[in-house]
C-alpha positions as CSV (number, residue, x, y, z in Angstrom):
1,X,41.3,-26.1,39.6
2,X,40.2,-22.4,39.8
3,X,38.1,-21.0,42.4
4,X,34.6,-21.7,40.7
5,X,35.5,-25.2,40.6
6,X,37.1,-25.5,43.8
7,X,34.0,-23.8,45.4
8,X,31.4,-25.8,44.0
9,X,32.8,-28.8,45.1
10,X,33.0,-27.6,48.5
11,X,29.4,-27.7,47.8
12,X,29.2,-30.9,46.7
13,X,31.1,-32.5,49.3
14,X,29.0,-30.4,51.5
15,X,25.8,-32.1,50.3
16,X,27.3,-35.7,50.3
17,X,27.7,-35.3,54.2
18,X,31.5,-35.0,54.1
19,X,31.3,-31.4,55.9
20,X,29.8,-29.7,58.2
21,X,28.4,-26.6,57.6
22,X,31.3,-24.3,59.9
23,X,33.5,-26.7,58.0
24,X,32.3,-25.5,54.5
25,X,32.4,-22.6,55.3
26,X,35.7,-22.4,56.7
27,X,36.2,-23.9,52.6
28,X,34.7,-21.7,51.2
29,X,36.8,-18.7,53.1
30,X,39.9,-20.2,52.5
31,X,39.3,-21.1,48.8
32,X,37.5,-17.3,48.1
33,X,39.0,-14.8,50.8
34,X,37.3,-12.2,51.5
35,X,35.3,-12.1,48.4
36,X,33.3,-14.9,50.5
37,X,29.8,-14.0,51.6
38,X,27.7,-16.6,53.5
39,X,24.7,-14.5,52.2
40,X,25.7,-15.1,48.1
41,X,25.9,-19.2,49.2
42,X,22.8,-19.3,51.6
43,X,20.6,-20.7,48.7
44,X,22.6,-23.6,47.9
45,X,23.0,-23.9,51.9
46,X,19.2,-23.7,52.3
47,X,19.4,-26.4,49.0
48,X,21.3,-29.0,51.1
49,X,19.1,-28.4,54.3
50,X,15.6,-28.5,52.7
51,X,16.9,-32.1,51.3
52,X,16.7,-33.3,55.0
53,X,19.6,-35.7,55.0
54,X,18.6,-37.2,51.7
55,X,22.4,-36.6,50.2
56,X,21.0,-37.6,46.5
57,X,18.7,-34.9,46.6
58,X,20.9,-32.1,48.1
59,X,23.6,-32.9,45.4
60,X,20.8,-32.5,42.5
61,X,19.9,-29.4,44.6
62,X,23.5,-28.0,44.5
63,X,24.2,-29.3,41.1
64,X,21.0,-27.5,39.7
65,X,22.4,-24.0,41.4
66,X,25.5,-24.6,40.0
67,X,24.0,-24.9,36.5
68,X,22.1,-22.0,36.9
69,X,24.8,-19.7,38.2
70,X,26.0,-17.6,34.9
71,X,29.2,-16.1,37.5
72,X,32.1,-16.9,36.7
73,X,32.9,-17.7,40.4
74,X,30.4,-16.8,43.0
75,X,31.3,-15.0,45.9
76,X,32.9,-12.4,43.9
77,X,32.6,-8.9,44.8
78,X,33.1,-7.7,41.2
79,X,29.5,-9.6,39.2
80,X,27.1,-7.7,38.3
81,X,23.3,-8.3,39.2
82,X,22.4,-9.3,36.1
83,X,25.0,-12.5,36.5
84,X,23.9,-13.6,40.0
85,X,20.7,-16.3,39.7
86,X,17.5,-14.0,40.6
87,X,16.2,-14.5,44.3
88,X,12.4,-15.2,43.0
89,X,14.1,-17.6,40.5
90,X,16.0,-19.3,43.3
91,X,12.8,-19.3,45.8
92,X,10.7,-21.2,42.7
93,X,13.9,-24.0,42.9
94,X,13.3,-24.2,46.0
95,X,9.6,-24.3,45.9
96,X,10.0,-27.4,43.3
97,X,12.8,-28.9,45.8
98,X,10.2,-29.0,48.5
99,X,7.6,-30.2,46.2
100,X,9.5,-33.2,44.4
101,X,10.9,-34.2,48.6
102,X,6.9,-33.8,49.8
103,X,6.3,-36.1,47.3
104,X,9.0,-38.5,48.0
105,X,8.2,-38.6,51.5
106,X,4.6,-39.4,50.5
């Protein structure tokens, strides 16, 4: 499995409640190295903690990042801008996240 992989399921597993966050982190560390940046993740982080413990929703949450990541393995020093998902595009997912789980609750 290369590191892509092996770092989106970290994510994964991370959504479905098998981690912690320290513990997906530590993962993520030992999976990526030093090319591991909490602040390149923080958006599918911020995905699984806006679900609110609703694991079916986080993994959509992750699994729509994951999609919508063109790098061919995040965390890597070496991508350009143009590859990384847009911060505004992210903060509309989000926005839409917050929305469908408003709506849920309701």
């Amino acid at each position: 499995m290369d590191k892509h992989t092996e770092s989106w399921s970290v994510l994964r597993a991370f959504a479905a409640g098998e981690y912690a966050l320290p513990e997906a982190e530590t993962q993520l560390q030992d999976i990526l190295g030093q090319s591991y940046t909490y602040s390149e993740w923080k958006p599918a982080f911020d995905a699984v903690f806006n679900a609110e413990e609703d694991n079916n929703l986080a993994l959509q949450a992750v699994e729509a990042l994951r999609l919508k990541s063109n790098a061919p393995h995040c965390g890597s020093s070496d991508l350009d801008d143009d590859s990384r998902t847009p911060i505004l595009e992210l903060s509309h997912l989000e926005e839409g996240l917050m929305t469908a789980v408003t709506d849920l609750v309701s």
